[in-house]
C-alpha positions in Angstrom: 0.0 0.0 0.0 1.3 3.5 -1.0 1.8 5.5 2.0 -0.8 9.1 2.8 2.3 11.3 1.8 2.7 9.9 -1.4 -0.9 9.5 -2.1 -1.0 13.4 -1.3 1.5 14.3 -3.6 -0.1 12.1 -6.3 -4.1 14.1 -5.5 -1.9 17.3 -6.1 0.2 16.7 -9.3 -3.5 15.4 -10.1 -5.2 18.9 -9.8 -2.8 21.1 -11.0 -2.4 19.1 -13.9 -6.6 19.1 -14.3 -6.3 22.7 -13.5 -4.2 23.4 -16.5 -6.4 21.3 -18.9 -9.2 23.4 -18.0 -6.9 26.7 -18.7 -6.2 25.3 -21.8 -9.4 24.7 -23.0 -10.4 27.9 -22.0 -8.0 29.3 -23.7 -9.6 27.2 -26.7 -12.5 28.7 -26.2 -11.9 31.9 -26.6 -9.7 30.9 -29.7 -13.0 29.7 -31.2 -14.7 32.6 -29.8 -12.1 35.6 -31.8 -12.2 33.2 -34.9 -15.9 33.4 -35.1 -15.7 37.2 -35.2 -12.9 37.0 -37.8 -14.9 34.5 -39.9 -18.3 37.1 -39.5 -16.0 40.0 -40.7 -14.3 38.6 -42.9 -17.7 37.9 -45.2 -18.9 41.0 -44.8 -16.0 42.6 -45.7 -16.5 40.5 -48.8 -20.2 41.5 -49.5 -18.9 45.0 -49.6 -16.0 44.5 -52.1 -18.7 42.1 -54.0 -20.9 45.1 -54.3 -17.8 47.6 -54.7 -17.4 45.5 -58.1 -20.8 46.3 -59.3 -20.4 50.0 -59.3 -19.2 51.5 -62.2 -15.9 53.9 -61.9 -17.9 57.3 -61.4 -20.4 55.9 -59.0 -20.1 57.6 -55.6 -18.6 56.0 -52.2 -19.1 57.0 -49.0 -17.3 55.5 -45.4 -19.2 56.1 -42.3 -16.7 57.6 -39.8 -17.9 57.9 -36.3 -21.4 59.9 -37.0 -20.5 61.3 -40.6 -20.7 59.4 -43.9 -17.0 60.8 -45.7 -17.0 60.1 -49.7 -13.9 58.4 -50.6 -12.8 57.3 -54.1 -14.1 54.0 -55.4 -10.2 52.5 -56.0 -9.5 53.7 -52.6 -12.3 52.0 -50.7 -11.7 49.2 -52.7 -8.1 48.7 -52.1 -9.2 49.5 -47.9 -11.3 46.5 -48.1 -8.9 44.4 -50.3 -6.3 45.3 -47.4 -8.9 44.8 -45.0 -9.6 40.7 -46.2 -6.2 40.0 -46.0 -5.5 41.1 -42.5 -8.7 39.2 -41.8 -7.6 36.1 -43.6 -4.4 36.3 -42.1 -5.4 36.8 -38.5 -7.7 33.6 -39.2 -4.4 31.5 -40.4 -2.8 32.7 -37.1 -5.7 31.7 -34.9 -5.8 28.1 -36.7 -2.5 27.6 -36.3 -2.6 28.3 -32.7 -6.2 26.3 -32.4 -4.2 23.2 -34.0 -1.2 23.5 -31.5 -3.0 23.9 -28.4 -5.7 21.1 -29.3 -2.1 18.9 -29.5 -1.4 20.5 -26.2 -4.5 19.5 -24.8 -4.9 15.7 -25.8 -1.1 15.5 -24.1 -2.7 16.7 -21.2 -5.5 14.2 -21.0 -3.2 11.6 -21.9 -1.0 12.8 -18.6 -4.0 13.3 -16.6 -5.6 9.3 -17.8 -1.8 8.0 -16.7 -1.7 9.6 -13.1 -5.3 8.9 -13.1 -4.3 4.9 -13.1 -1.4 5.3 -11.5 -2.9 6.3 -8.2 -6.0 3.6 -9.1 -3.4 1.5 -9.0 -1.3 2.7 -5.6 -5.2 2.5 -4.2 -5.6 -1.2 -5.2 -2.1 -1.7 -3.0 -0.1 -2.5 -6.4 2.2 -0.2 -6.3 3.8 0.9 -9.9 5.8 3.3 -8.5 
């Protein structure tokens, strides 16, 4: 049988390792969270440069900024939102990349946590692994 101290030791390697699973996948979370509002802006942003095609070269533009609509060329605004997708797309590549590395992160973690997890199961059932 495993003796109290090391049972003790084993209980809190055990919940600080839970405890930084469930930061992690918070942290997922709100990953998913910002890539939803990335994804949202991103196809607005091309709506507008789908309707920005439609208008012909003398057709008026105007940007809302703060309370006041400004009128701003037609190859301006266009290039803004051109600018503006790839930010947008980028920022999403960034997020997916981090998404993919943290999800690896994660299912170490669980595979740590499922180890200790028998390992004390084990120490319990008095056959001792250690």
């Amino acid at each position: 049988m495993a003796s109290p101290a090391a049972m003790r030791e084993l209980q809190r390697d055990l919940e600080s390792k839970a405890d930084d699973l469930h930061k992690l996948q918070k942290d997922i979370g709100k990953n998913h969270e910002i890539r939803k509002k990335y994804t949202v802006q991103l196809g607005e942003n091309e709506l507008v440069l789908k309707e920005l095609d439609l208008l012909r070269d003398d057709a008026n533009v105007y940007k809302l900024i703060g309370p006041v609509l400004v009128k701003q060329d037609l190859a301006e605004a266009n290039a803004n939102v051109r600018k503006r997708i790839e930010y947008i797309s980028a920022e999403l590549k960034r997020l997916d990349a981090t998404l993919q590395d943290m999800e690896g992160k994660q299912n170490s973690k669980k595979e740590g946590l499922m180890k200790l997890q028998q390992r004390m199961q084990s120490l319990q059932a008095g056959k001792s692994t250690v």
